[in-house]
C-alpha positions, 0 to 999 in steps of 0.5 A, a space after each residue: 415809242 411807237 408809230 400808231 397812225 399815218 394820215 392820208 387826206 381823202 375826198 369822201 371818206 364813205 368813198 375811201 372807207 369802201 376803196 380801203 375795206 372792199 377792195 384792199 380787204 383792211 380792216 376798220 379800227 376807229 370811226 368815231 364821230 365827235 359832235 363837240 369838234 363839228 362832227 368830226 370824223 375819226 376813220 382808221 382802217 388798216 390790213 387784218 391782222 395788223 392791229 398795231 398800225 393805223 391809216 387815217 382817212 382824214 377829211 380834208 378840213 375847212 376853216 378854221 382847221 385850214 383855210 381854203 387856199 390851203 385846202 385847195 394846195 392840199 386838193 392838187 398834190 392829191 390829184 397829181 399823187 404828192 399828198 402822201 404815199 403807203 407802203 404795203 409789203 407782201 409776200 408775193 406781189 404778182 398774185 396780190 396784183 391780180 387778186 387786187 385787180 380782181 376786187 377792181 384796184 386800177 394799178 399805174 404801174 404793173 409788178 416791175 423788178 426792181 434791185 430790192 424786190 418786185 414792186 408796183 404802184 396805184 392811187 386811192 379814189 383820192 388820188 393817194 399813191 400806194 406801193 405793193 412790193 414783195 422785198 427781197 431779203 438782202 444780205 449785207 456785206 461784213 
């Protein structure tokens, strides 16, 4: 068994596609649209050379998917960050910081040290929160 997809709710998935391919540089996997399911749109990106994985920028759905009270739940925790959060990891984390603020990525939180590597934080369009960490490699005691 195998992680294949995680899910973010997006706003505008034109909007997040642009935010997740121009500025993060991923990849799109799947954008499919299903006329049997309403037109249905199936969006999958994720970062180039990771096939494997997928983040899924899912259309906050409407009735009878989801009612409007809980579209509107789903609607606050994304404004206020808490609808979900991806980790990304690289190798250097100060130079992909300012490469990604170069392409225009707004961070909340600068490359900070932390106790398991350099890490830093910004949201998606959608309010989505995103981590950039540079993990230290940790040596366990025996």
């Amino acid at each position: 068994m195998r992680i294949a997809n995680a899910q973010l709710w997006v706003h505008d998935q034109d909007e997040a596609l642009a935010f997740y391919t121009q500025k993060l540089g991923m990849e799109v996997r799947s954008d499919v649209t299903i006329p049997e399911f309403g037109d249905f749109r199936w969006l999958s990106v994720s970062p180039a050379g990771q096939p494997d994985v997928a983040i899924v920028l899912m259309q906050i759905p409407g009735a009878p998917v989801m009612d409007p009270e809980t579209g509107e739940q789903v609607r606050n925790l994304m404004a206020k960050g808490f609808a979900g959060t991806i980790f990304l990891t690289t190798d250097d984390c100060r130079a992909s910081y300012e490469e990604l603020k170069g392409r225009g990525v707004e961070f909340v939180e600068p490359p900070e040290e932390r106790p398991y590597g350099i890490d830093s934080g910004f949201r998606d369009p959608s309010g989505n929160h995103l981590r950039l960490t540079q993990v230290k490699e940790i040596v366990s005691a025996q």
